[in-house]
C-alpha positions as CSV (number, residue, x, y, z in Angstrom):
1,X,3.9,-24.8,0.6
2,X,7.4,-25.6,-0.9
3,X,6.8,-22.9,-3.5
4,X,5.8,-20.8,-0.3
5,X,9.2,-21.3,1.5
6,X,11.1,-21.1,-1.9
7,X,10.1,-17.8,-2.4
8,X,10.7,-16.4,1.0
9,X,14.3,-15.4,2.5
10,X,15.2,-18.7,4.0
11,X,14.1,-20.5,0.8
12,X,16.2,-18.2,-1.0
13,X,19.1,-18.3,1.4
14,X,18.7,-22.7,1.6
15,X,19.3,-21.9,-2.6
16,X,22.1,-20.1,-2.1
17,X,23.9,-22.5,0.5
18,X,23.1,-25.4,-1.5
19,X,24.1,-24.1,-4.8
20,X,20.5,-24.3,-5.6
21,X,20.8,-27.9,-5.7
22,X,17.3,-27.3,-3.2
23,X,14.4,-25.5,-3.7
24,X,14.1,-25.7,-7.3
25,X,12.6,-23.5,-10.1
26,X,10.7,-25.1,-12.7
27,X,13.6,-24.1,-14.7
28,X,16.2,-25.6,-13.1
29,X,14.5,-29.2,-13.4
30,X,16.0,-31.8,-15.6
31,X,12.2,-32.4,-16.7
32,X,11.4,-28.8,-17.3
33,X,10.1,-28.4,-21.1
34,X,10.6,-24.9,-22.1
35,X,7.6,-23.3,-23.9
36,X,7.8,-23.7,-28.0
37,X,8.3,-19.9,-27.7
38,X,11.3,-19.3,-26.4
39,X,13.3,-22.1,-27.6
40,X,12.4,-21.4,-31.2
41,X,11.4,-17.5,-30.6
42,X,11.3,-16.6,-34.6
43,X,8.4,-19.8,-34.6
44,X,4.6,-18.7,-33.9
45,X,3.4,-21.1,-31.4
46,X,0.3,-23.2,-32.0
47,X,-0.7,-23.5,-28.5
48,X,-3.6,-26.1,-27.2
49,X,-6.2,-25.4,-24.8
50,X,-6.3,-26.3,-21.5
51,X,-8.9,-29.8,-21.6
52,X,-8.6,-29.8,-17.9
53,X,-10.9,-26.7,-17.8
54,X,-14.3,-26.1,-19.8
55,X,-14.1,-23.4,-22.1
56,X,-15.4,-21.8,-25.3
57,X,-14.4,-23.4,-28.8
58,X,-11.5,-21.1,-29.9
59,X,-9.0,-22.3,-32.8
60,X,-7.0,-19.4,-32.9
61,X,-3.2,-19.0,-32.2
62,X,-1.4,-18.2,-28.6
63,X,-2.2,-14.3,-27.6
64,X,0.1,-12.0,-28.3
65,X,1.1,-8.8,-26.2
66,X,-1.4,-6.8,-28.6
67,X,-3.9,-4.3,-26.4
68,X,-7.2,-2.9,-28.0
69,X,-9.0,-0.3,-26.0
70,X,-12.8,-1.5,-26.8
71,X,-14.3,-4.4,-28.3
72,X,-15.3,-3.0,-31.6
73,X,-12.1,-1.4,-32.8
74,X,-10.8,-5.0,-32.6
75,X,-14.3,-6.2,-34.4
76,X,-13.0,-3.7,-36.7
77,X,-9.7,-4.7,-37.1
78,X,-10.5,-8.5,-37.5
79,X,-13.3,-7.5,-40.1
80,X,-11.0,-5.3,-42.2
81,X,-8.0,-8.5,-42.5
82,X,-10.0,-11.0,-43.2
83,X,-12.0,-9.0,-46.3
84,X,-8.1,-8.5,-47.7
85,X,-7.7,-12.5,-47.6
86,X,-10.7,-14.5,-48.1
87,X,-14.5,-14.7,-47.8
88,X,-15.2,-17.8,-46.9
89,X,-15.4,-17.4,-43.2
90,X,-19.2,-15.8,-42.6
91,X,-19.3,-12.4,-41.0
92,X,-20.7,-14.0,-37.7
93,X,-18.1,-16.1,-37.7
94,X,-15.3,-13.1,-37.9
95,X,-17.1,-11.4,-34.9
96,X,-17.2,-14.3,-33.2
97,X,-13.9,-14.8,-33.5
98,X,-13.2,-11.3,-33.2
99,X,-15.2,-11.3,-29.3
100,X,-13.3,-14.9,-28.5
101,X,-10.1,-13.2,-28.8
102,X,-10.5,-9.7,-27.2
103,X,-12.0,-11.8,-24.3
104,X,-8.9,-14.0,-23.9
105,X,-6.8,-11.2,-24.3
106,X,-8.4,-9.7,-21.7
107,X,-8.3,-12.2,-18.8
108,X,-4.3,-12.1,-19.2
109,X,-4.4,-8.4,-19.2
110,X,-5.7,-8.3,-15.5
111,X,-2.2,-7.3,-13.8
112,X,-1.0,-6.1,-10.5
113,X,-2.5,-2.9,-9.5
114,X,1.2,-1.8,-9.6
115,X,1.8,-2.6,-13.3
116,X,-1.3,-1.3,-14.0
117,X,-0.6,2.1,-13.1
118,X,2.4,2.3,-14.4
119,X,1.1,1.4,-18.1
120,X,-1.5,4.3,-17.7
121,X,-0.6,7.6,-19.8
122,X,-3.7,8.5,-20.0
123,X,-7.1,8.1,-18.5
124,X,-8.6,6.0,-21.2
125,X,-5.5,3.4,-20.5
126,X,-6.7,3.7,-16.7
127,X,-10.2,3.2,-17.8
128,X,-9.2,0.1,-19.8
129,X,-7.4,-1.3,-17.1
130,X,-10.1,-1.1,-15.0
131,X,-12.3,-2.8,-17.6
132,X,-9.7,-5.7,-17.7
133,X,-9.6,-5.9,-13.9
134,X,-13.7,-6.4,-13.6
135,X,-13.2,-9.3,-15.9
136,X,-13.7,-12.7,-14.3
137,X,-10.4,-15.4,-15.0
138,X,-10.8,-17.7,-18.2
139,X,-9.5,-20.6,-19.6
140,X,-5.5,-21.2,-19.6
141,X,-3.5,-20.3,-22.6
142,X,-0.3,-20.1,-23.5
143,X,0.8,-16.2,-23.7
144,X,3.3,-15.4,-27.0
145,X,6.1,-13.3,-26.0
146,X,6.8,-10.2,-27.6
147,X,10.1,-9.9,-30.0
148,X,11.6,-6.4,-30.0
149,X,13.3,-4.8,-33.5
150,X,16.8,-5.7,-32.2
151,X,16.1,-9.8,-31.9
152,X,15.2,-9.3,-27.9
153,X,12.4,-11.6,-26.5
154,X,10.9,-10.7,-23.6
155,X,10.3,-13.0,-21.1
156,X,6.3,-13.2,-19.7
157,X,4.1,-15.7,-18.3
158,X,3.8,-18.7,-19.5
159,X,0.2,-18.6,-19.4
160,X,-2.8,-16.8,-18.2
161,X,-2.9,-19.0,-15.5
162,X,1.0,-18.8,-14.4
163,X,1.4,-19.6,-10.9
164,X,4.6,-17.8,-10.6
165,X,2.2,-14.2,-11.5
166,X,1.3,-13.0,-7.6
167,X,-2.2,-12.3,-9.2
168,X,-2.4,-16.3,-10.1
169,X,-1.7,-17.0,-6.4
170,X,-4.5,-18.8,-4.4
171,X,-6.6,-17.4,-1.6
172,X,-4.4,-18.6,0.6
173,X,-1.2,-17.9,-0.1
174,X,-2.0,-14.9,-0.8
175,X,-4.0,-14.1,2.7
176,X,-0.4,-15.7,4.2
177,X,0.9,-12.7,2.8
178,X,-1.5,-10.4,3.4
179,X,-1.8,-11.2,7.1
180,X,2.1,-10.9,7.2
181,X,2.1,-7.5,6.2
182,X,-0.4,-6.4,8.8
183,X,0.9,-8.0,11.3
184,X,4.4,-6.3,10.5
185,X,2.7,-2.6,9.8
186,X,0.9,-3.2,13.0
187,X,4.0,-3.8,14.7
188,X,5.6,-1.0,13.9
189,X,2.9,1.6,14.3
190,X,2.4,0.6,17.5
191,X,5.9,0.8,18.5
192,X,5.1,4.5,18.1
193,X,2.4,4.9,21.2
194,X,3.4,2.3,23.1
195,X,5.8,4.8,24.6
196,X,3.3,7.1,25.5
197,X,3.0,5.6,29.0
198,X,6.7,5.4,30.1
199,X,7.1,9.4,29.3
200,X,6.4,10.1,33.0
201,X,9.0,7.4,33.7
202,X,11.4,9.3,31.3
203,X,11.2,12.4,33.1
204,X,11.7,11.2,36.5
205,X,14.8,9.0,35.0
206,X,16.2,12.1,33.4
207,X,15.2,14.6,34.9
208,X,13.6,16.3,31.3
209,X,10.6,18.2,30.7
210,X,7.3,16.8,29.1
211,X,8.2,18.1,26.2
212,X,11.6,16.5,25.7
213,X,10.1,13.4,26.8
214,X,7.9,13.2,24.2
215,X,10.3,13.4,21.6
216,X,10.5,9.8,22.2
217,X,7.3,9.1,20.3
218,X,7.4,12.2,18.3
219,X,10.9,11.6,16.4
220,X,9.8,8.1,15.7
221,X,6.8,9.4,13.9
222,X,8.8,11.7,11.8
223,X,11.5,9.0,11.4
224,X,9.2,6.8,9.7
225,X,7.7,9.7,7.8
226,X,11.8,10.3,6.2
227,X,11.9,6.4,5.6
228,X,9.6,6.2,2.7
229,X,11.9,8.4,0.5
230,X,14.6,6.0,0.0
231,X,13.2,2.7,1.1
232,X,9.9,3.1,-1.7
233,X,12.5,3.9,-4.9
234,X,15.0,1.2,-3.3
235,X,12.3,-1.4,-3.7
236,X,10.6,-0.3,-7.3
237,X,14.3,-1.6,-8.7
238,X,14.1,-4.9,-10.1
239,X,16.9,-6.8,-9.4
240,X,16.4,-5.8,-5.5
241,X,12.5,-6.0,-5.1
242,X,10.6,-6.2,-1.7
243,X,12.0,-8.6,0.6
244,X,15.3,-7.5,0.9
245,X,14.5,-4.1,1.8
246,X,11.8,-5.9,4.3
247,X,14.2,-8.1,5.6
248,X,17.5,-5.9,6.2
249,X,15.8,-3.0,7.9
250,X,13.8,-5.7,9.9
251,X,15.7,-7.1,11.2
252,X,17.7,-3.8,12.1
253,X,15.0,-2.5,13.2
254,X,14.3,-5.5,16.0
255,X,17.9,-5.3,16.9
256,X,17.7,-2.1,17.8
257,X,14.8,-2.5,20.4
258,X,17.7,-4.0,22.8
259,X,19.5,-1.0,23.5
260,X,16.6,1.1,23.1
261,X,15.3,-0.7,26.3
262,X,18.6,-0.6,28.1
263,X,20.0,2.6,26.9
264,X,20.6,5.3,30.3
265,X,21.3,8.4,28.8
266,X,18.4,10.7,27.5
267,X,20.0,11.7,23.8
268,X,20.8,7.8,23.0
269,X,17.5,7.3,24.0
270,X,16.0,9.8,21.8
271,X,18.6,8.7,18.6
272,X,17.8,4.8,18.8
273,X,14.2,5.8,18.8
274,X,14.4,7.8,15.4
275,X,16.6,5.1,13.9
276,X,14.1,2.6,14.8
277,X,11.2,4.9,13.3
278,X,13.4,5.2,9.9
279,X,14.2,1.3,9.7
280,X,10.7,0.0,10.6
281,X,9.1,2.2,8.0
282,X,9.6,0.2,4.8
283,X,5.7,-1.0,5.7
284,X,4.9,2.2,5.5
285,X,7.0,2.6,2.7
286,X,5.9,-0.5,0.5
287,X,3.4,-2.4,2.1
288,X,0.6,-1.1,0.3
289,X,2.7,-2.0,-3.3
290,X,3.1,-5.5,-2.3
291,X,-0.6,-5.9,-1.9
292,X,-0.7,-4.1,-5.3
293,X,1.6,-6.7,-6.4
294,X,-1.2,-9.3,-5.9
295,X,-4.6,-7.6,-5.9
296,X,-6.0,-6.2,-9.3
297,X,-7.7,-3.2,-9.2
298,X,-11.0,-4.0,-8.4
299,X,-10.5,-5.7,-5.9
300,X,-7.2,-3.1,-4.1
301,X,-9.8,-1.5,-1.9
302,X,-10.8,-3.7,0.5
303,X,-7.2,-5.1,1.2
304,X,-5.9,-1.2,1.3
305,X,-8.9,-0.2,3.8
306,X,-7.3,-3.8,6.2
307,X,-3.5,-2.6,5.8
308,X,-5.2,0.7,6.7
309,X,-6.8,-0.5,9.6
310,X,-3.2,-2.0,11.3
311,X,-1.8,1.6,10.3
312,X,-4.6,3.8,12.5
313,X,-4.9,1.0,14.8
314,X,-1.3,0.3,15.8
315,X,-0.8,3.4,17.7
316,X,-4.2,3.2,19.1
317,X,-3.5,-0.4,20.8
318,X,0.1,0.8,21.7
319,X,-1.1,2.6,25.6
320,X,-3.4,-0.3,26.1
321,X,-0.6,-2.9,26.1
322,X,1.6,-1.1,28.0
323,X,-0.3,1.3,29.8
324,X,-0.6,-1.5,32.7
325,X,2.7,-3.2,32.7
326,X,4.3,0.1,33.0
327,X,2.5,0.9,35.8
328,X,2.9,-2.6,37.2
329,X,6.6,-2.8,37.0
330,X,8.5,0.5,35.2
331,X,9.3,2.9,32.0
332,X,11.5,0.5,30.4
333,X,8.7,-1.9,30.3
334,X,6.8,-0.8,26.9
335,X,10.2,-0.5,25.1
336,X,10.4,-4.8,25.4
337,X,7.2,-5.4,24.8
338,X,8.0,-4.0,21.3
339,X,11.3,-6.8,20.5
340,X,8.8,-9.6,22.2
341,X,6.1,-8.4,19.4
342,X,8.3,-7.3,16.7
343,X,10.5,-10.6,16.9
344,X,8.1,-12.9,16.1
345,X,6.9,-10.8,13.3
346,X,10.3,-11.3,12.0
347,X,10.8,-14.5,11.6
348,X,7.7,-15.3,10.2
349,X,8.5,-12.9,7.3
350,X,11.9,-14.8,7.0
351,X,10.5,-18.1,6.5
352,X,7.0,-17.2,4.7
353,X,7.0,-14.4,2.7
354,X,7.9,-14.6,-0.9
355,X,8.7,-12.2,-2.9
356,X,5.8,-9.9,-4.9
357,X,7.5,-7.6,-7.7
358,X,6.9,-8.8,-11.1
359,X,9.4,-7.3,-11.9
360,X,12.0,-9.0,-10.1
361,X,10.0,-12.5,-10.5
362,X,10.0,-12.2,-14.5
363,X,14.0,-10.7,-14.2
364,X,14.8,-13.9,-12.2
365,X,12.8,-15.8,-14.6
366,X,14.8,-14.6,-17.4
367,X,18.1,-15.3,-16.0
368,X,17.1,-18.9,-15.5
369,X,15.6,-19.7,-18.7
370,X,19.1,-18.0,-20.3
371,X,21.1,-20.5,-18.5
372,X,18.5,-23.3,-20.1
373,X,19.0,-22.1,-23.4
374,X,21.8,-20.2,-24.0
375,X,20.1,-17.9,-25.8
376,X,21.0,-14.7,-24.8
377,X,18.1,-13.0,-26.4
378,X,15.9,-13.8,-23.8
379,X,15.3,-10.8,-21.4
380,X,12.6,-9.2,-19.2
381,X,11.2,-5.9,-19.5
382,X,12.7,-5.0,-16.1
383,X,16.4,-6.0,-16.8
384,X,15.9,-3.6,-20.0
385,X,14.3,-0.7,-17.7
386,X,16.5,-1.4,-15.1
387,X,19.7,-1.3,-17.6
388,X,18.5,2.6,-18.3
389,X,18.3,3.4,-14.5
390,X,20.8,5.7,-12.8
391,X,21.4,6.6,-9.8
392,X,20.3,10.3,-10.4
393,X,16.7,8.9,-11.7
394,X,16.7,7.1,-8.4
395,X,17.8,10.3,-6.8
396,X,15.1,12.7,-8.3
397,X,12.2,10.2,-7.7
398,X,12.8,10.0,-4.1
399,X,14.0,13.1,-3.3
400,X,12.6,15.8,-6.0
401,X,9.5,14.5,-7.4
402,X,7.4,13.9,-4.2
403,X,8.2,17.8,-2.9
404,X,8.0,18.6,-6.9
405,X,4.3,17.3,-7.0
406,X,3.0,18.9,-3.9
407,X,4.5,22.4,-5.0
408,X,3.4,22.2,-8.3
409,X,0.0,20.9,-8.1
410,X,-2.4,22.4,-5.8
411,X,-4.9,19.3,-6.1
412,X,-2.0,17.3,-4.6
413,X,-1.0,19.8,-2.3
414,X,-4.6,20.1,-0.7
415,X,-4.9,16.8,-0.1
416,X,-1.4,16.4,1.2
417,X,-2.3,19.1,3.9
418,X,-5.6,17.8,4.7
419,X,-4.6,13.9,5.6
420,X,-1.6,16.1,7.3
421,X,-3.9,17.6,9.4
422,X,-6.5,14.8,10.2
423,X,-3.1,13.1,10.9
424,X,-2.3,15.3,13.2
425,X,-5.3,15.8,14.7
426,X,-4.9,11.9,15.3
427,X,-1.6,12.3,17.2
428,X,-2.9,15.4,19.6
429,X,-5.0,12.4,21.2
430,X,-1.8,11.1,22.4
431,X,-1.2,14.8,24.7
432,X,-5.2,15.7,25.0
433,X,-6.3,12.1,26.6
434,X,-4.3,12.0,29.5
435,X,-5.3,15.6,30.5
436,X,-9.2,14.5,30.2
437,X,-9.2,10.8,31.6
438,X,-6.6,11.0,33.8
439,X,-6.8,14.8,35.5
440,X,-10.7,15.2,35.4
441,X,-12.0,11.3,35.7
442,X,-9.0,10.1,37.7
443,X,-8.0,6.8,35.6
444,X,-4.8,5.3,36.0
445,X,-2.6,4.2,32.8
446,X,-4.2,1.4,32.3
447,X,-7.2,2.3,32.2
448,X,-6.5,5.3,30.2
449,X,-4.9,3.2,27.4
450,X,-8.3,1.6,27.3
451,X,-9.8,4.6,25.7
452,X,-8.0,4.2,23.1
453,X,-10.1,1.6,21.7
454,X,-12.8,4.3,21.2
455,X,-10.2,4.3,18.1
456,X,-10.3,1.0,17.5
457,X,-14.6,1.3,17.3
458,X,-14.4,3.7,15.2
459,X,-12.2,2.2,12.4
460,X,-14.1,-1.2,12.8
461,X,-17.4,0.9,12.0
462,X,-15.6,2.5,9.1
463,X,-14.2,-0.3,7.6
464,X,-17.8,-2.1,7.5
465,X,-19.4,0.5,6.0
466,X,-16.8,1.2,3.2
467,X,-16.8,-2.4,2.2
468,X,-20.8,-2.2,2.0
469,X,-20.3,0.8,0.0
470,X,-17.7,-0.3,-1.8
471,X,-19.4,-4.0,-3.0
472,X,-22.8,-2.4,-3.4
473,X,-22.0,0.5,-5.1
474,X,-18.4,0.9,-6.6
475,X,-18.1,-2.2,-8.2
476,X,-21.5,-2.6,-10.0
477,X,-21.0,1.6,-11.2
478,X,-17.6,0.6,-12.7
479,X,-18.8,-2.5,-14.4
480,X,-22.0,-0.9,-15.5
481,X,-20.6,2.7,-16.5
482,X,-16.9,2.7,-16.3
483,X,-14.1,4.0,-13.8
484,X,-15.4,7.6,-14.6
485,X,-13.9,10.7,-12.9
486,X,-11.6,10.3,-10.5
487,X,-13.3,12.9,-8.1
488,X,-15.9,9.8,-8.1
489,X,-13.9,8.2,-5.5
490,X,-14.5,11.5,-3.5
491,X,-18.2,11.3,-3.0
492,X,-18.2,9.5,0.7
493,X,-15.4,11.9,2.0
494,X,-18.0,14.6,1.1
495,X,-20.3,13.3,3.9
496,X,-17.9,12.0,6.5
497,X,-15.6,15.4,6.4
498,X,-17.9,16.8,8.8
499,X,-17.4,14.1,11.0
500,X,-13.8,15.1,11.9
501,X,-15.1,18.3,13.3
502,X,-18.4,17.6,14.8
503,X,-16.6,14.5,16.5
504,X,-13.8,17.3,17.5
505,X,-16.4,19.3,19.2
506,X,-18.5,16.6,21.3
507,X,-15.2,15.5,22.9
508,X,-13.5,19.0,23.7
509,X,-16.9,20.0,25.4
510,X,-18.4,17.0,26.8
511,X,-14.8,16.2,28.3
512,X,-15.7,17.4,31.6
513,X,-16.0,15.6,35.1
514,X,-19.5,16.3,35.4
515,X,-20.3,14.3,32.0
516,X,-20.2,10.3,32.0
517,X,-16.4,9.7,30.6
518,X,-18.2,7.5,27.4
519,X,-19.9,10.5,25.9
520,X,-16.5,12.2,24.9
521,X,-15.4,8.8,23.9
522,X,-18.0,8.4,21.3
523,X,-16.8,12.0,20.0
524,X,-13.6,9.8,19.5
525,X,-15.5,7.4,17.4
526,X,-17.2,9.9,15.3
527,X,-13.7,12.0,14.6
528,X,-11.9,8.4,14.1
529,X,-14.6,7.6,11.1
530,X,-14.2,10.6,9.5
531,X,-10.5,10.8,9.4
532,X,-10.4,6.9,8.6
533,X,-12.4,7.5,5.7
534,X,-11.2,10.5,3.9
535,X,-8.0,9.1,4.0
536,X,-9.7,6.4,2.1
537,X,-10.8,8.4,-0.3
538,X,-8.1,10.4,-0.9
539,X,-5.7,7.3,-1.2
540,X,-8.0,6.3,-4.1
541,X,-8.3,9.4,-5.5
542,X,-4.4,10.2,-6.1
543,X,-3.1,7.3,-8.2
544,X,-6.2,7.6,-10.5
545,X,-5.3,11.6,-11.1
546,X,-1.7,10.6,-11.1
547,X,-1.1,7.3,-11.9
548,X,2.6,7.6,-13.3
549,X,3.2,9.3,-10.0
550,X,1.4,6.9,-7.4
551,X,4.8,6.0,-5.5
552,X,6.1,9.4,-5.4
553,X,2.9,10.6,-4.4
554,X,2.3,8.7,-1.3
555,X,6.2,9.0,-0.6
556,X,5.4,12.6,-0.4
557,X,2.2,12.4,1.1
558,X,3.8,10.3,4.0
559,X,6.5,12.6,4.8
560,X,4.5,15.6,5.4
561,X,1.9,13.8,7.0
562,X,4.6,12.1,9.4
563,X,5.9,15.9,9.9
564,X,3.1,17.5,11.0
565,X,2.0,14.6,13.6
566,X,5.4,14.8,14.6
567,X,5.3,18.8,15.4
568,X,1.1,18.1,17.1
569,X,3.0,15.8,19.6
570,X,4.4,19.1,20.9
571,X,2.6,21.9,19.7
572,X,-1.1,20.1,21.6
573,X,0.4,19.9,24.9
574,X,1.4,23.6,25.8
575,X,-2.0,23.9,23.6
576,X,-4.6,22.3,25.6
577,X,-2.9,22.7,29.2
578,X,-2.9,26.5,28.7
579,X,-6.2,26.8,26.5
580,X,-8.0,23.9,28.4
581,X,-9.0,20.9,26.2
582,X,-12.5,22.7,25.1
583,X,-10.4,25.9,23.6
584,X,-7.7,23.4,22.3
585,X,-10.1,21.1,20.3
586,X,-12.0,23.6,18.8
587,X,-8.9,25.3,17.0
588,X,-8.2,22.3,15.7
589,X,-12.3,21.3,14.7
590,X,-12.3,24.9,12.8
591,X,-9.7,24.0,11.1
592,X,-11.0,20.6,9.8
593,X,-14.0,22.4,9.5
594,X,-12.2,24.5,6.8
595,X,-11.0,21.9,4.8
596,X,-14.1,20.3,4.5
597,X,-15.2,23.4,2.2
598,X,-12.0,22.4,-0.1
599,X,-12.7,19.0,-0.1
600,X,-16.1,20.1,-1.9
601,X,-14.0,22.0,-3.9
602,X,-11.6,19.8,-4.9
603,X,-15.1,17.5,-6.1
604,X,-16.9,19.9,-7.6
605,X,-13.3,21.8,-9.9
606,X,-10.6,19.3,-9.3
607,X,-11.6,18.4,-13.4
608,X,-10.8,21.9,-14.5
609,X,-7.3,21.5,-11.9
610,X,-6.4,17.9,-13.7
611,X,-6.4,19.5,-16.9
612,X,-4.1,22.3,-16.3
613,X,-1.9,20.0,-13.6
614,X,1.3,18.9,-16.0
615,X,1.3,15.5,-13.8
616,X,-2.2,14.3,-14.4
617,X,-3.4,11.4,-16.5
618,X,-5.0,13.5,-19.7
């Protein structure tokens, strides 16, 4: 727990009020005994095993930062040095030896899905680092650092087992974290509906249209679809990392739901509402790379499908907690309710949340063990990257490459516009529910908000099949065959893209008074498993076509995504009160129905696109 509170923003802050004489590193102890390597670098260490855990008989020396893509061009390898020096060691020995070492290797060569798709080039590296990932944890060893040509050592893990590694973390720190970053995404997505039912309120205050008052929800939507673009590069640079992007624009972000709630002109109104959509979007922005920072590939999908869930879920839960208080006392209501959520999101984050990147953990990590040594040879990979980084690198990958991708890829650009469009589709609910439930079956805001958990079902359903899917099928295939195409991780959106429009069309024509209300909702539900799950699908797909790109992808992906449900807030309402709700919904369920032909194209040629794309892993 004091390693838990260390790590998080008033651990770090105690530190640096206390002249770290609190809330040590192991470094900073008197009784800290450096590793062999790094006090006498140009030594090989001769490391012992672990006797507190039971393990195979293994002699050799500490592992070195050495990578082999398969097992027997390392048999191979071994084989061919030991026939230089001696034949006393019998061949079954050597492969023994050989099998013992790859498999060591191996278990410290599970990383952050992060680091993981950073070191892929190609897609036999992602294949291999799949392969690592599937690999169950083995004994503790020492890990020998690697000595660059100029004298530099760079500074690693101590050992496989290094509890410092967010990988190494337990289950429960790790689900502290985890639940954290739900919790926060959730927040802030639902800050975005929540307004739906003070709009009325807004107009009668104002004296605006319903279209200006719903540029209350809809420029928070796009504000935290901008967000990403500079908060996402901002935290990929070492030295700053997660939290302090997290923390900053937090608490900003909370601040900001003061005058937002007491603001009496319509424009303020309107400008604190984008401002607080652009500083609450850093969990949009990195949330999903923090819980790369911890979980390993394998594993990435269910905790992706959770943070997910608080994403489509947020805005759906939004009208039910303030669809009645607004009703019950007025349009200012739902704006408070978002500081008395948001709040104590905050300052849980500020006293629990440690910091993920590995890269800023090992750059820390190096500073501390310079200021043990004094030897100034000792550096981290990051500090070396980071020493190469301008501000123009910064520049280009969070304004030019996302918009470079989309334009110059059409596999990208497809599934950009399809999760734009689902997403969209997603935010016409917010225009298209009050028409049905509220002019044809008479509910009141309350009430309506309640059919937003149609939503909710939905997801729930989702999420409970993809992890059967997922556990049943994924993992054993990618054990048993390897990672394979990438157009692999398309197969369930193939089913479940003719959900969106089927779904589409049982609630634009059963939406009528003469129909029980819970038939349309269940069209909800259908369109709300779809959508849920070719997102899924999608999210999987991109970094595994793309994997040097994966940050700039989703930045990309975000904004246009953000954009369009941004312009359905307005476009849907003129839509469905002048085409009726049955006209309205089937535009948009021929659309989806459209993309569901590319999606089956994108499966069945996105092959022969990857290998003319210039972006994607050859």
């Amino acid at each position: 727990m004091s390693d838990l509170i260390r790590d998080a923003p008033i651990g770090q802050i105690i530190r640096w009020a206390t002249n770290k004489r609190f809330l040590k590193y192991p470094e900073e102890r008197d009784d800290f005994q450096c590793p062999h390597s790094y006090t006498c670098p140009d030594e090989k260490q001769q490391p012992p095993i672990d006797e507190g855990r039971p393990v195979a008989q293994f002699e050799g020396p500490a592992i070195e930062e050495v990578v082999y893509s398969d097992p027997e061009t390392l048999l191979e390898k071994v084989e061919t040095e030991n026939d230089a020096e001696s034949n006393e060691e019998s061949d079954l020995e050597k492969i023994q030896t050989a099998r013992t070492q790859m498999t060591t290797r191996t278990q410290i060569s599970t990383v952050g899905t992060k680091t993981a798709l950073g070191k892929s080039i190609t897609a036999a590296d992602l294949e291999q680092q799949f392969s690592l990932a599937s690999v169950g944890r083995g004994p503790t060893r020492p890990i020998e650092p690697e000595k660059l040509d100029d004298g530099t050592v760079l500074v690693d893990w101590y050992t496989t087992d290094d509890p410092e590694n967010p990988q190494n973390w337990s289950f429960g720190k790790k689900a502290i974290v985890l639940l954290q970053i739900l919790m926060y995404t959730m927040g802030v997505y639902m800050g975005s509906a929540i307004y739906t039912p003070s709009s009325e309120g807004v107009m009668e205050r104002f004296g605006v249209s319903i279209g200006s008052a719903s540029l209350g929800l809809s420029m928070y939507v796009l504000a935290y679809g901008i967000g990403p673009l500079l908060w996402s590069p901002i935290s990929e640079i070492p030295v700053i990392g997660r939290n302090p992007p997290y923390m900053v624009t937090y608490a900003i972000f909370v601040i900001l739901c003061v005058p937002t709630a007491l603001v009496d002109n319509f424009p303020g109104l309107i400008v604190l509402r984008f401002m607080q959509g652009f500083f609450g979007s850093p969990c949009l922005a990195t949330g999903g790379a923090t819980l790369q920072d911890m979980y390993s590939l394998i594993k990435l999908p269910y905790v992706l499908s959770l943070w997910a869930f608080a994403a489509t879920c947020g805005p759906a839960l939004g009208p039910i907690i303030s669809g009645f208080s607004v009703a019950a006392e007025n349009w200012r209501w739902s704006l408070w309710e978002m500081l008395w959520m948001n709040a104590p999101i905050f300052i849980s984050m500020f006293l629990l949340l440690p910091e993920t990147s590995s890269s800023n953990i090992l750059l820390r990590r190096a500073q501390r063990l310079r200021a043990k040594t004094g030897d100034s040879r000792l550096k981290a990979q990051s500090e070396i990257d980071q020493a190469n980084l301008t501000a123009r690198d910064i520049a280009v990958e969070a304004l030019v490459r996302p918009f470079q991708l989309v334009i110059l890829d059409p596999s990208i650009a497809f599934t950009a516009g399809y999760t734009a469009l689902v997403y969209g589709i997603f935010y016409s609910f917010f225009e298209a529910f009050p028409l049905v439930y509220i002019n044809m079956y008479h509910f009141n805001l309350g009430e309506l908000g309640l059919t937003f958990l149609s939503v909710t079902v939905g997801v729930v359903i989702s999420i409970a099949w993809y992890w059967w899917y997922i556990y049943t099928i994924v993992e054993p295939n990618i054990r048993a065959h390897g990672l394979g195409a990438p157009e692999r991780r398309l197969i369930p959106a193939l089913y479940v893209t003719f959900f969106v429009p089927i779904g589409l069309f049982i609630f634009g024509w059963t939406a009528r008074s003469d129909i029980h209300w819970i038939v349309s909702c269940i069209g909800i539900v259908i369109t709300t498993i779809g959508i849920f799950l070719i997102i899924q699908c999608i999210f999987l797909y991109l970094p595994l076509s793309y994997p040097q790109y994966a940050a700039s992808l989703f930045a990309g992906n975000d904004f246009i995504r953000s954009a369009l449900a941004a312009g359905s807030i307005h476009f849907s309402y003129p839509m469905f009160h002048n085409l009726g709700v049955d006209k309205g919904t089937t535009i948009l369920a021929c659309l989806a129905l459209g993309c569901s032909i590319g999606v089956y194209a994108l499966y069945f040629l996105g092959a022969r696109l990857r290998a003319k794309s210039r972006f994607a892993a050859k």
